[in-house]
N, C-alpha and C positions, 0 to 999 in steps of 0.2 A: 388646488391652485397649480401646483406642478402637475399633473396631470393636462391642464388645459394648456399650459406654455409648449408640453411636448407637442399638442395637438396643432398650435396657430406652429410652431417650428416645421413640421410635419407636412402643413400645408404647403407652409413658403417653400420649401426645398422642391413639394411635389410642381409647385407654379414654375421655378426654377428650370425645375430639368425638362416642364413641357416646353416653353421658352424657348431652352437650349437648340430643342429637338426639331423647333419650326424653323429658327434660324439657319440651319444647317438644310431644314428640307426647301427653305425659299432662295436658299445659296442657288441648289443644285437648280431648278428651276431656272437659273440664267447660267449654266453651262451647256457649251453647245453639243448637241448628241452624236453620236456614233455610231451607225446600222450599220452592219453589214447586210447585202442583199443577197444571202448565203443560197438560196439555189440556183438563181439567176446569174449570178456575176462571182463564182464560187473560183473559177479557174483565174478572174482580173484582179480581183481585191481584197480578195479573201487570204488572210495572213496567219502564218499557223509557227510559233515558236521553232525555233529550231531545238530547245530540248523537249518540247512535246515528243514524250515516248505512246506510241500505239497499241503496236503489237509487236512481235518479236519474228524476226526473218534468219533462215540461216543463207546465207549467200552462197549462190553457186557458180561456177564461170561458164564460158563457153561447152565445154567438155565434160558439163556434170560432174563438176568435180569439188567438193567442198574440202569445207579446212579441219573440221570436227573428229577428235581423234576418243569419240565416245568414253571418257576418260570419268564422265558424271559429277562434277565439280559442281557445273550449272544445276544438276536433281537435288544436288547436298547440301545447296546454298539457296534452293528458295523456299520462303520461311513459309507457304501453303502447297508445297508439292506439288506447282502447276505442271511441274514438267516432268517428263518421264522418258531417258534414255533407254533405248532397248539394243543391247550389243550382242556379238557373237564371237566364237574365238575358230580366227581359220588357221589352218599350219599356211609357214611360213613357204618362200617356194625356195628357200635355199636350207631348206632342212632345218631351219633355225629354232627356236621355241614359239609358239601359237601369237598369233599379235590379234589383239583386241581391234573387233570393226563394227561400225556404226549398222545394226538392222533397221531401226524406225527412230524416229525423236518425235516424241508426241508432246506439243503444247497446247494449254486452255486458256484460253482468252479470259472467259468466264471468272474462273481463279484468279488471274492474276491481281496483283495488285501495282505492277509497275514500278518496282523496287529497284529494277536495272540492278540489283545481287548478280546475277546469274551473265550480263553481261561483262562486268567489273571483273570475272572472279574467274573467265574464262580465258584458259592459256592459249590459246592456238588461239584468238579472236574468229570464232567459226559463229557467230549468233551478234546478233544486234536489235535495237527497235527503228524500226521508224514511225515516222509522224502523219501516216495518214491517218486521218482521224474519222472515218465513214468504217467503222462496225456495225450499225444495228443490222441484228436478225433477227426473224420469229419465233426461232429454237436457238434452244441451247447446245443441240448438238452442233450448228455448225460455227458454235466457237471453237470447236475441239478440233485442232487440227498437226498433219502430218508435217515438218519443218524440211525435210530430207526428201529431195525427186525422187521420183520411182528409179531405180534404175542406175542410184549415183554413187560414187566412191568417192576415196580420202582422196586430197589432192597430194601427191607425190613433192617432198621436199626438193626445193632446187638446188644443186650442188655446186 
């Protein structure tokens, strides 16, 4: 006998929650929809978070000149090693002790996971994401890329 009460109980709950579950889908049924016409009209109506993070930029100005004082904070702080500082130490030119300068900043797309660590945690504010959000490739190698122009230097403090 309690066995059978569990079973009609069992039912009713299972009747219940299908119920529940059409109600809710015959709601949506009279909400009105939402397309974007994302390749078509991608540049007029297509709207894209302003915290959507992308990928990761280091900004450089006019003069090839960035703000990144290869210090490795951002390598130390992201929790899958997408990034990878690679420095060099030149002498100084007033004889002074060797200063630490940026050779390559290598980031992975691939890796990351979008955690903004490595942005938050960076003193000189030299790295940021943005929000374009048009990544796909065929390989994986070309998510792997060089952050730092061919050719660029620290940007000089202004006094």
């Amino acid at each position: 006998m309690k066995s059978l009460y569990k079973y009609i109980v069992t039912i009713i709950k299972a009747i219940h929650s299908l119920v529940l579950g059409m109600i809710v889908t015959f709601k949506e049924f009279f909400v009105k929809k939402i397309t974007e016409q994302y390749p078509e009209n991608r540049h007029t109506t297509l709207h894209i978070a302003e915290r959507f993070r992308a990928y990761l930029v280091m900004p450089h100005d006019e003069n090839n000149e960035h703000a990144c004082t290869a210090c490795g904070i951002c390598q130390m702080n992201c929790p899958n090693q997408t990034i990878q500082v690679v420095s060099k130490m030149v002498e100084a030119e007033d004889g002074g002790k060797p200063k630490r300068v940026l050779d390559k900043y290598y980031y992975d797309l691939g890796q990351c996971t979008f955690c903004n660590l490595c942005v938050v945690n960076c003193p000189s504010h030299a790295i940021k994401f943005v929000n374009d959000f048009e990544n796909s490739v065929f390989t994986r190698d070309k998510l792997k890329m060089t952050l730092n122009h061919e050719g660029s230097k620290k940007r000089e403090q202004l006094k």
